[in-house]
MDAnalysis code that builds the backbone (N, CA, C; Angstrom):
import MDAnalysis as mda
import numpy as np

u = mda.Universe.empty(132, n_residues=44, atom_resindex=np.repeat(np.arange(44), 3), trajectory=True)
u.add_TopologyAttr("name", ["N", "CA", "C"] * 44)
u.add_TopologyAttr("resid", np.arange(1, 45))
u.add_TopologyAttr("resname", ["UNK", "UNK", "UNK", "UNK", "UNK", "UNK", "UNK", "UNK", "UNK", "UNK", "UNK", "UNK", "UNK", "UNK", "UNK", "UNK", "UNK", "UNK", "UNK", "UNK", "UNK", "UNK", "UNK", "UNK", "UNK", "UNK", "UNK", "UNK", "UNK", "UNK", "UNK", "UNK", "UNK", "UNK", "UNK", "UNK", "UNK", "UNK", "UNK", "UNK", "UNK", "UNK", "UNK", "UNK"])
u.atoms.positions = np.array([
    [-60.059, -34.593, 4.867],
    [-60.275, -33.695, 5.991],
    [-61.409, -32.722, 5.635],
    [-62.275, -32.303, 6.751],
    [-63.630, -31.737, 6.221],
    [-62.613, -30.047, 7.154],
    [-63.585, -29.126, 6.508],
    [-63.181, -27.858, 6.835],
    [-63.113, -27.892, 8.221],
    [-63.598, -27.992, 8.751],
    [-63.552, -28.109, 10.782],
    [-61.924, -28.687, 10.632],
    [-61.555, -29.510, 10.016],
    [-60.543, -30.175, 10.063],
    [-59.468, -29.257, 10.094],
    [-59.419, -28.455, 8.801],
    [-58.728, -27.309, 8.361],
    [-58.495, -26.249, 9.369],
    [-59.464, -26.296, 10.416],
    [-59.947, -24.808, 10.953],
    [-59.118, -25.515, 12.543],
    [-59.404, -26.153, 12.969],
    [-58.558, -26.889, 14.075],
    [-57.115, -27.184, 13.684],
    [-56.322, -27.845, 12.580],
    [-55.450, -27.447, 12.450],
    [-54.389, -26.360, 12.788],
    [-55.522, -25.232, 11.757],
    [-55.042, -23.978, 11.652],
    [-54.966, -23.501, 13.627],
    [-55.888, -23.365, 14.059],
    [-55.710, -23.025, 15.491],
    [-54.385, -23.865, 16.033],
    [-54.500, -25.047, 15.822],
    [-53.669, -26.427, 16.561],
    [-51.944, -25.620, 16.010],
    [-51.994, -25.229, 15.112],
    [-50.381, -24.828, 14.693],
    [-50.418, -23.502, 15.241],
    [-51.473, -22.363, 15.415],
    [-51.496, -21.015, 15.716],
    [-51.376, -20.956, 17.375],
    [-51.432, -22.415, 17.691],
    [-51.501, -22.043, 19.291],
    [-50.330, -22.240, 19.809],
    [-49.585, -23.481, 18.583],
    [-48.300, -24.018, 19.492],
    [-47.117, -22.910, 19.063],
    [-47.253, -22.195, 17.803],
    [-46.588, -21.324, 17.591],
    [-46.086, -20.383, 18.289],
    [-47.576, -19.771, 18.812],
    [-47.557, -18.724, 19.960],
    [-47.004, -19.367, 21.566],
    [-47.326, -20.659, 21.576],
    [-46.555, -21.118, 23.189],
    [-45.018, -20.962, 23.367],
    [-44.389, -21.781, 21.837],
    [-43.036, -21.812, 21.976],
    [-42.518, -20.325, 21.881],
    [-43.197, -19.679, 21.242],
    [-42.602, -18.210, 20.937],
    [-42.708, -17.872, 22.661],
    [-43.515, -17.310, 23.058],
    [-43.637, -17.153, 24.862],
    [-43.279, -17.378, 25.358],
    [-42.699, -19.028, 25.205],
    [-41.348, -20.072, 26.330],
    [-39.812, -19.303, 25.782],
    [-39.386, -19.528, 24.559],
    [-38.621, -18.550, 24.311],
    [-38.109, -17.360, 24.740],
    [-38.861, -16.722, 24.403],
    [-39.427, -15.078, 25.440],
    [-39.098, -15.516, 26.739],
    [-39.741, -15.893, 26.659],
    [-39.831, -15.819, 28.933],
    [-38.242, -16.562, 29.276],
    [-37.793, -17.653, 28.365],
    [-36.713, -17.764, 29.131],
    [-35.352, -17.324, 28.821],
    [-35.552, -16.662, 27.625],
    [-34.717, -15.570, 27.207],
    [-34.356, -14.580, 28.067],
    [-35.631, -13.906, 28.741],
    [-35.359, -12.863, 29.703],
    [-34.792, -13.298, 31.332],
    [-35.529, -14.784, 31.783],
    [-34.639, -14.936, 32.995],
    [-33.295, -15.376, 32.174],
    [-32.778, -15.944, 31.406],
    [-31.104, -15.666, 30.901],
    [-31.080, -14.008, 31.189],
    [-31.267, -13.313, 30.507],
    [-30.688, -11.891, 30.377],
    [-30.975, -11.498, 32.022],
    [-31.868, -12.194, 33.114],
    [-31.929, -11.175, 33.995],
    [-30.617, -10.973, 34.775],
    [-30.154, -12.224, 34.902],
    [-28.820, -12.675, 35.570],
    [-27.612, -11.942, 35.557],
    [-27.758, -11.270, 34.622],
    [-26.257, -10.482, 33.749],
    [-26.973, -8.797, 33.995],
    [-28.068, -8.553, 34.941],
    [-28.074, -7.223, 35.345],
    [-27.870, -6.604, 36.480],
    [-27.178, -5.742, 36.862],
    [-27.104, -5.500, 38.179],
    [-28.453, -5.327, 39.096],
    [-28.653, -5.661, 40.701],
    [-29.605, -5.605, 41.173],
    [-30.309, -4.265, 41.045],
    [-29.732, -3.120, 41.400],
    [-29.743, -1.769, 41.675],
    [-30.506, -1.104, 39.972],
    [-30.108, -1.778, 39.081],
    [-30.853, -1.738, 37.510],
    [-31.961, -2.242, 37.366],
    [-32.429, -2.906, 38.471],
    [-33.450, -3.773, 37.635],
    [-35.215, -3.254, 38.278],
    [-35.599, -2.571, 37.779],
    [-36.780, -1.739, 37.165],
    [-37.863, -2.719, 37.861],
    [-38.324, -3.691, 37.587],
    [-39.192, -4.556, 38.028],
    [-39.231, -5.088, 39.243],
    [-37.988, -4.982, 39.847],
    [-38.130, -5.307, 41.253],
    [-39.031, -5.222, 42.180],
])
């Protein structure tokens, strides 16, 4: 593998890292939104 190789990698694992972390996240919070009362919820 030539350094470009290395360097795409490195992005190729830094990107999927950050997606699943975000999918996580995001569907972590519609779970938690469910379990708040309407009248609580700030973002509305």
């Amino acid at each position: 593998m030539t350094n470009a190789g290395y360097i795409a990698a490195g992005y190729g694992i830094t990107a999927v890292a950050l997606i699943s972390y975000v999918w996580r996240v995001l569907a972590r919070g519609r779970r938690i939104t469910a379990h708040v009362p309407e009248e609580r919820r700030r973002w509305m």
